[in-house]
MINUVO-748352 format. One record per residue (C-alpha): residue number from 1; residue in three letters; x, y, z. Coordinates in steps of 0.05 Angstrom, whole numbers, always signed. Layout:
N
   num   residu       xx       yy       zz
   NUM      Ala        X        Y        Z
...
END
This chain:
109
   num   residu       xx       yy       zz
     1      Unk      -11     +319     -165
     2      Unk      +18     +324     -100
     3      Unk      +62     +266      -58
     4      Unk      +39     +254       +6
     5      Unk      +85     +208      +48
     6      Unk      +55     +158      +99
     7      Unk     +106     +133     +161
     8      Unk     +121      +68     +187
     9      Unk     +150       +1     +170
    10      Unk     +103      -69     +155
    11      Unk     +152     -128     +171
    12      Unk     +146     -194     +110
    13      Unk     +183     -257     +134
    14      Unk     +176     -325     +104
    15      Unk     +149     -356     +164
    16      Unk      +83     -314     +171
    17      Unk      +14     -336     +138
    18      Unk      +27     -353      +64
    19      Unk      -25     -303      +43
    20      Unk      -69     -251      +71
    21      Unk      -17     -224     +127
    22      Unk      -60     -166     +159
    23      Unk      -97     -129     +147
    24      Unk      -60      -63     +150
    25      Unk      -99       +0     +144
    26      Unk      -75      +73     +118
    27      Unk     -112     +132     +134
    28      Unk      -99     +177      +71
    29      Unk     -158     +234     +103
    30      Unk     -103     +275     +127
    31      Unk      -80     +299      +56
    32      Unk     -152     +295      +24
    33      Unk     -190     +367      +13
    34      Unk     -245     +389      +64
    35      Unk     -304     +346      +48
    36      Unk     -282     +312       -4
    37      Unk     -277     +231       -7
    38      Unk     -227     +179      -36
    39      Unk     -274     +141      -99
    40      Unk     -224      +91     -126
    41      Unk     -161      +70      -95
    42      Unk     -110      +25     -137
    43      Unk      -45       +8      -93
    44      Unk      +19      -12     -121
    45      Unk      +84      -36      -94
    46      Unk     +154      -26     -119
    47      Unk     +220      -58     -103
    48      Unk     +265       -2     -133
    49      Unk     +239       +3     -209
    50      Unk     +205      -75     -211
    51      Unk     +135      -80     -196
    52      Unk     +120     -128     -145
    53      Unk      +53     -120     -136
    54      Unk      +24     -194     -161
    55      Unk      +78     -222     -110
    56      Unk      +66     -181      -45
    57      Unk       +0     -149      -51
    58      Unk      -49     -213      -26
    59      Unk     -122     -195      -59
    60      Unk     -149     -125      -74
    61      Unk     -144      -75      -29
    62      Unk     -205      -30       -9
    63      Unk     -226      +34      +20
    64      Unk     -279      +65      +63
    65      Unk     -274     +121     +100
    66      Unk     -220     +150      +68
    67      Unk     -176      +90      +99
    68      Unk     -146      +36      +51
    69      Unk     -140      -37      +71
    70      Unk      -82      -70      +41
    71      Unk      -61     -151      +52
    72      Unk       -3     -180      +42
    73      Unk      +41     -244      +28
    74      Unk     +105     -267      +22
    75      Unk     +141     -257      -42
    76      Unk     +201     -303      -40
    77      Unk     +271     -292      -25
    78      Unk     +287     -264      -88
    79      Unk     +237     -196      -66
    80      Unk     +277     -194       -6
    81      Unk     +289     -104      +10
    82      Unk     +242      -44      +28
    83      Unk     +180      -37      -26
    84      Unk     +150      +17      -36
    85      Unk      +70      +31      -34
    86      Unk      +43      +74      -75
    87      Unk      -32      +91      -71
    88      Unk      -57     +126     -134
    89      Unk     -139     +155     -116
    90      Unk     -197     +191     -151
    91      Unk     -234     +226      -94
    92      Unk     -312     +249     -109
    93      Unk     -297     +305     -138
    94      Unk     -255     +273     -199
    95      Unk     -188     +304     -171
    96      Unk     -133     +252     -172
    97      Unk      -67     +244     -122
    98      Unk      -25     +200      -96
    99      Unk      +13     +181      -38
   100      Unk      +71     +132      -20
   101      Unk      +85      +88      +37
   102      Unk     +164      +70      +39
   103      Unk     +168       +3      +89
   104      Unk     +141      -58      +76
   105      Unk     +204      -98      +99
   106      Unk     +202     -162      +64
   107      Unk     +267     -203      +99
   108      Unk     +289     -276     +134
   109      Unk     +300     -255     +202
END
């Protein structure tokens, strides 16, 4: 398994659409083998070691194309700091990976 880190930051704030802020789309093609597809996606988020996925990830995110759809909400003030994505795959050919996304900000501005 290798890491593959994404760049960029999403900004969270209280004041934004209670659920389903996006979407936001990562292209995960760059780091896949020649010809070979993304299956299954599962996406995660982390606020140091506490999953927060049930609080910021809004719905299930998808993929076609090799690009991954991911909606968000805001998870209160006490989720406030940088989470971290992490985007665990099964591509076609049955090889699994991963790769992490360090910035959604989730803040009161």
């Amino acid at each position: 398994m290798s890491e593959f880190q994404l760049d960029g930051e999403i900004l969270v704030q209280p004041y934004m659409a209670a659920v389903g802020i996006g979407p936001f789309t990562f292209d995960l093609s760059g780091q896949l083998p020649a010809g070979d597809n993304i299956n299954t996606i599962v996406v995660a988020s982390y606020l140091g070691v506490v999953d927060t996925t049930a609080n910021l990830i809004s719905g299930v995110p998808t993929v076609a194309l090799n690009v991954v759809t991911v909606f968000f909400q805001y998870p209160g003030a006490a989720l406030h700091g940088t989470h971290k994505l992490t985007f665990e795959y099964v591509l076609v050919s049955t090889r699994q990976d991963e790769a992490d996304f360090w910035g959604v900000v989730v803040k009161d501005v």
